[in-house]
C-alpha positions in Angstrom: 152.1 49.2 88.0 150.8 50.3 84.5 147.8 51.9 83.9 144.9 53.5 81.7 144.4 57.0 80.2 140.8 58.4 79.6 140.6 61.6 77.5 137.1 62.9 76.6 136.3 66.1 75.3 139.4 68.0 76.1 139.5 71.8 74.7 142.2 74.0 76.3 142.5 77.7 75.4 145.2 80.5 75.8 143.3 84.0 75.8 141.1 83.7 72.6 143.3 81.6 70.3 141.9 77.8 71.0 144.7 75.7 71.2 143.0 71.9 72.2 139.6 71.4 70.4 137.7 69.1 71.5 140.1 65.8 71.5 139.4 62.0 72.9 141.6 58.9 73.0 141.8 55.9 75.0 144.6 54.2 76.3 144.4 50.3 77.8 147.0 49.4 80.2 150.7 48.8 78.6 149.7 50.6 75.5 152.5 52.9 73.6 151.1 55.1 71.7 152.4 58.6 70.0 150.7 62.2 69.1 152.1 62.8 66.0 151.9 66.4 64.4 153.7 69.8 63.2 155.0 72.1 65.4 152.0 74.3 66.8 149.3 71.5 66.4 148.9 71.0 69.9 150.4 67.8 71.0 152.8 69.5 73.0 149.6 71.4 74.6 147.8 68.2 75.2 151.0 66.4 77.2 151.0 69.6 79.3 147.4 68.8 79.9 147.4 65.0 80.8 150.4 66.0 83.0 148.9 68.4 84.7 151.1 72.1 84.2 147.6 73.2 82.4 144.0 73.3 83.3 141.5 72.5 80.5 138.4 74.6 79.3 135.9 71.7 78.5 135.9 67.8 79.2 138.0 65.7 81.4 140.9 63.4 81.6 141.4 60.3 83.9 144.0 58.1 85.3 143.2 54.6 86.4 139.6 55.8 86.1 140.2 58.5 88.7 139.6 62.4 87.2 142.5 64.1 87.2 141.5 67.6 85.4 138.0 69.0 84.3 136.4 72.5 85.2 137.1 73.2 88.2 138.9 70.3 89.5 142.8 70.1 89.5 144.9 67.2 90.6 148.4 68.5 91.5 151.0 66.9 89.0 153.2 65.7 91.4 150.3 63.7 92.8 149.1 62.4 89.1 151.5 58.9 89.0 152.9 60.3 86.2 156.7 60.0 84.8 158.1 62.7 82.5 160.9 62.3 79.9 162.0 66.2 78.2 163.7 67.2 75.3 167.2 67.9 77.4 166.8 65.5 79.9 167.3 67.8 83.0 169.7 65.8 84.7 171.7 67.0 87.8 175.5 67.5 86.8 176.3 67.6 90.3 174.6 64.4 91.3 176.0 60.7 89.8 173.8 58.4 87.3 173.0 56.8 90.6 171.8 59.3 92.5 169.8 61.0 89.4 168.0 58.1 89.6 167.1 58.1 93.1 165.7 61.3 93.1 163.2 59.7 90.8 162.0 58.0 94.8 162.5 61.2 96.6 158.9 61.2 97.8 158.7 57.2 98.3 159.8 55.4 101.8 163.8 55.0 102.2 163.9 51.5 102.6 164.5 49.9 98.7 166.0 52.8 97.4 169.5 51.1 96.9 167.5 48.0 95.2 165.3 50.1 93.3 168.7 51.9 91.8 170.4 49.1 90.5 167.2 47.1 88.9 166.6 50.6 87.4 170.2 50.8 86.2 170.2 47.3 84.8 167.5 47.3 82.7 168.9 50.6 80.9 172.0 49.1 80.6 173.7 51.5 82.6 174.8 49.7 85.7 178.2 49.7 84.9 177.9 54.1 84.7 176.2 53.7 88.4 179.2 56.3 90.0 179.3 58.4 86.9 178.3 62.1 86.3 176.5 63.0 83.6 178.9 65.2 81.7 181.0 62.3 81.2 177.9 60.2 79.7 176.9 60.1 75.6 173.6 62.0 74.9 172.2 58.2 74.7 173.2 57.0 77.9 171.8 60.6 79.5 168.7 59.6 77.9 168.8 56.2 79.6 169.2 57.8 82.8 166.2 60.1 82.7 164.2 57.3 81.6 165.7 55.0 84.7 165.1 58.1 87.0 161.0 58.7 85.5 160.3 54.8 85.5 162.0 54.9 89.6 158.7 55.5 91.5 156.5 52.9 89.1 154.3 55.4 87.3 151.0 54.7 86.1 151.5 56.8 82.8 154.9 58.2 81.1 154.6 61.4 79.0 157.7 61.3 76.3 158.1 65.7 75.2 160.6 65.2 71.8 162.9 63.0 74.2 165.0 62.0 71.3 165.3 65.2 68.8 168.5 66.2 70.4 170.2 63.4 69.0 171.7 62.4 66.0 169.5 60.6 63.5 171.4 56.7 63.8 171.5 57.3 67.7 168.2 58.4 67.7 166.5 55.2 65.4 168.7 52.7 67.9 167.9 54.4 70.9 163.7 54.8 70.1 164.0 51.0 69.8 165.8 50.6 72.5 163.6 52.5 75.0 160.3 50.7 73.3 161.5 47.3 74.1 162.4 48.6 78.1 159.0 50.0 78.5 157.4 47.6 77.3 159.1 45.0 79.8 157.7 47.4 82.3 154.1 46.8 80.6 154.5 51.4 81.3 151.6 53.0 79.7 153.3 55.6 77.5 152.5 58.8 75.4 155.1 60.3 73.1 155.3 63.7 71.2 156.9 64.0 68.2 156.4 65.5 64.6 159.5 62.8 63.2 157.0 60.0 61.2 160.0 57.6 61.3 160.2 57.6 64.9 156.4 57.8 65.8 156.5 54.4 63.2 159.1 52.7 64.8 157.9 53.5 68.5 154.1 53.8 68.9 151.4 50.8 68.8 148.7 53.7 68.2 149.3 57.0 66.7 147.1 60.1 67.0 147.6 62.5 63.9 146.9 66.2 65.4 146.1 68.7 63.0 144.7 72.3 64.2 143.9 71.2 67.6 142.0 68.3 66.9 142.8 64.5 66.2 142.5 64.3 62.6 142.6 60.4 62.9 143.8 57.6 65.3 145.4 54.3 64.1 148.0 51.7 64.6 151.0 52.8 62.0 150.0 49.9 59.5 146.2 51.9 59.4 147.5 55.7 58.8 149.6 54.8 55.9 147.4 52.4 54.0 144.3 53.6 54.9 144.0 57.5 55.4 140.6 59.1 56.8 141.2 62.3 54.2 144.0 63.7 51.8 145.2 65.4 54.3 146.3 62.6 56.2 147.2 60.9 53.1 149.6 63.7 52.1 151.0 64.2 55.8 152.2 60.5 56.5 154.7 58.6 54.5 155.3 59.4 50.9 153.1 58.8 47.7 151.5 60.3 44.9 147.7 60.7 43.2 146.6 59.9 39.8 143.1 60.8 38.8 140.9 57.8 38.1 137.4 57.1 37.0 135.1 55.2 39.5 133.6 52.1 37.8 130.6 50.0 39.4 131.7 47.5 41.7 133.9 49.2 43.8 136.7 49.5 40.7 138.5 52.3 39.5 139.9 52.7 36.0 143.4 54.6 36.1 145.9 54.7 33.3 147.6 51.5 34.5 144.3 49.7 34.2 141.8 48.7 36.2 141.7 48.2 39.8 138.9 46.7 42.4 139.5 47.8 46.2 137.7 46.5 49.5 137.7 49.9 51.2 134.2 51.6 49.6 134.8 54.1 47.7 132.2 56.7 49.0 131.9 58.1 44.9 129.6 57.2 42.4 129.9 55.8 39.1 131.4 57.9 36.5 132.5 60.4 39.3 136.5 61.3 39.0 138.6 60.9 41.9 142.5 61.4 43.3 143.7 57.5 43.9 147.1 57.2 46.1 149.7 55.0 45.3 152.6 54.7 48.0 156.1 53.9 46.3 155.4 49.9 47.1 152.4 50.0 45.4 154.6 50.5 41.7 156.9 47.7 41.3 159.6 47.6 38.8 159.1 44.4 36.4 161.1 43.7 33.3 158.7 41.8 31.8 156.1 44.1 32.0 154.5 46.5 29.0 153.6 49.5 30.6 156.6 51.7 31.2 157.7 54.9 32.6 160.7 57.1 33.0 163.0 57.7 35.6 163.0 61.2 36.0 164.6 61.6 39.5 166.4 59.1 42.3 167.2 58.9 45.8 169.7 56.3 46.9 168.5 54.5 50.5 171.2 52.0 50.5 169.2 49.0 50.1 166.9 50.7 47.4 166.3 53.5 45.3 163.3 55.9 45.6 162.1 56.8 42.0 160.3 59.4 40.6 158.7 58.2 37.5 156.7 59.9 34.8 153.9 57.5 33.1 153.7 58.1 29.5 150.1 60.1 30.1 152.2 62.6 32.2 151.4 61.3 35.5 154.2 61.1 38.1 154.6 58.1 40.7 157.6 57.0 43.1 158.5 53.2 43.5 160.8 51.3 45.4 163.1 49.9 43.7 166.5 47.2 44.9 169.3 49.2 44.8 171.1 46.9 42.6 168.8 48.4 39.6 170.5 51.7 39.1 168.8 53.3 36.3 170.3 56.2 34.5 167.8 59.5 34.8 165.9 59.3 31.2 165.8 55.8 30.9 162.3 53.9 30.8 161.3 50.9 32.6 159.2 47.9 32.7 156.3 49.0 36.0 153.3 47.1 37.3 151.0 48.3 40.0 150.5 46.0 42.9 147.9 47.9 45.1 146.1 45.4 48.2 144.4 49.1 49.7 142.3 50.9 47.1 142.5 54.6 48.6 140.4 57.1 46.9 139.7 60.6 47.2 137.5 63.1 45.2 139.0 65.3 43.0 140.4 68.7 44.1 
C-alpha cells in the first residue's frame, strides 16, 4: 500500500525565529520526490513535520486524505503509516539483519512475520546476511536493512533524513540507484532530504528547492536545471555561467556569440539588458567553427573535461568537452553555442 501526501500552508516556528513559511506540495501515489536545500533551510524541519515529532503553526498536512497535523490536531507518529530511514541507520547490534527487520512488524499480528522477513530480505538483496549482525555488515548493506526494516509494515509514506551522507561518494551513487529502483517496485510514496544535487538528480522524480523556509520552486530534475524560476535557483543547481545580452523583438537576445531566439518569454522589453545562462552543454567545442575562446582552467571527469573559457570580449563560460580533447591551459579553440532553453534574467 502506497499512498498520497497533502501539504498546504505549512509554517512551523521555534520561539520567534520562523523556521517553515508557508510551504505546499503534492504528492500522487508512488511518487519519489526530494527536498533539496542547504543546511538550515528547513527540509530537515519539514520531514519532522510530515512525520509527526513537530506540531505546525499554520496549515495542515494529510495522508491518504486523512489530516494528520494542523492547529490543534496531532496524529501520534507511530500511528501516521509512515516509514523512516536516518542518517546512521539505528540498527540494533544485538539483534540479527533478520530480526532488525522484524521489529519493523512489532505492532502488526504474529502470523506472516517469518514471510514478511524473507520477501523483505530478498528484495534488498540481503537474504543471504538473514543470521548476520550488523557490525559484521558494509555501511551499504546496513542501509539495506533499515530500508527492509521501514518498508516491513507496508507504509503509506517513507521519509529519507540524509540516509546516504555517511557513505562514500561511489557507494553512495550505486546505492541511491539501487534503493530507487526497490521503492519503486514497492510503488512506496517517498520523500528524501538532502543538500547533495547529484543525488537528489539521480533519485527524485520531483524536487522541491527550499530556500529560507519556503519552496523557492518545484520541478522534475530536467525543469530546475533548464528552466530556473530566478537566479537564485539558477545559481544553486548544476553549474553555468551568465553573459549579459540585449533583448531584441521577438523573443531574441543578442549576446556576443550572436543572436539567439528562445521559447520561454522573456518577461524584458526590447533594448532592456539582461544576465542569459548558459550550462557547460550549451558551449560546444567545434573545430570548424570561427568564434573562439581560451582555455583558461580544466577539470578532468574521466569521460570529459569541464572548461573554463574566456570569450575574446572577456566573458567567461564552461563547456563540456570529450576527454580525448586535452587542451593545454592558454590555448584557444573553435566554440559554438547550442542553447534549446533561452534562460534570461535582468541585470544585477
Amino acid at each position: 500500500m502506497s499512498g498520497t501526501l497533502e501539504i498546504n500552508h505549512v509554517s512551523h516556528s521555534y520561539g520567534a525565529r520562523t523556521v517553515l513559511n508557508d510551504i505546499s506540495f503534492q504528492l500522487g501515489d508512488g511518487v519519489i520526490a526530494c527536498l533539496l536545500g542547504e543546511s538550515g533551510c528547513g527540509k530537515t524541519t519539514a520531514l519532522r513535520c510530515i512525520a509527526g515529532f513537530e506540531q505546525i503553526a499554520d496549515g495542515q498536512i494529510a495522508i491518504n486524505g486523512d489530516v494528520v497535523s494542523r492547529p490543534g490536531h496531532q496524529v501520534p507518529p507511530e500511528l501516521r503509516r509512515i516509514g523512516m530511514v536516518f542518517q546512521d541507520y539505528a540498527l540494533f547490534p544485538h539483534l540479527t539483519v533478520a530480526r532488525n527487520v522484524a521489529f519493523g512488524l512489532h505492532r502488526e499480528p504474529q502470523t506472516g512475520h517469518a514471510a514478511r522477513v524473507s520477501e523483505l530480505l530478498d528484495i534488498v538483496g540481503l537474504e543471504a546476511m538473514a543470521a548476520r549482525y550488523p557490525h559484521e555488515l558494509s555501511g551499504g548493506q546496513q542501509q539495506r536493512v533499515a530500508l527492509a526494516r521501514a518498508l516491513a509494515p507496508r507504509p503509506a509514506l517513507m521519509l529519507l533524513d540524509e540516509p546516504f551522507s555517511n557513505l562514500d561518494v561511489e557507494m553512495r551513487e550505486r546505492l541511491s540507484i539501487e534503493v530507487r529502483d526497490i521503492l519503486k517496485s514497492q510503488n512506496t510514496t517517498t520523500i528524501l532530504v538532502t543538500h547533495d544535487q547529484n543525488e537528489a538528480f539521480t533519485f527524485a522524480d520531483e524536487i522541491g528547492i527550499m530556500m529560507d523556509g519556503g519552496i523557492a520552486q518545484w520541478a522534475t530534475p530536467y525543469a530546475l536545471y533548464h528552466e530556473p524560476a530566478n537566479r537564485h535557483i539558477a545559481e544553486f543547481v548544476g553549474r553555468g555561467t551568465f553573459l549579459p545580452g540585449i533583448v531584441l523583438e521577438g523573443n531574441r537576445i543578442k549576446l556576443e556569440l550572436g543572436e539567439f531566439h528562445g521559447d520561454t518569454p522573456l518577461h524584458a522589453a526590447p533594448g532592456a539588458t539582461v544576465d542569459v545562462l548558459l550550462r557547460p552543454d550549451d558551449i560546444l567545442h567545434d573545430d570548424a567553427s570561427t568564434m573562439q575562446a581560451t582555455v583558461i582552467s580544466k577539470a578532468f571527469r574521466g569521460a570529459e573535461f569541464v572548461y573554463t573559457l574566456e570569450l575574446p570580449g572577456g566573458g567567461r563560460v564552461m563547456s563540456l568537452v570529450p576527454s580525448h580533447h586535452n587542451h593545454a591551459i592558454g590555448e584557444k579553440i573553435g566554440i559554438r553555442l547550442e542553447i534549446d532553453h533561452l534562460v534570461a534574467f535582468p541585470r544585477t
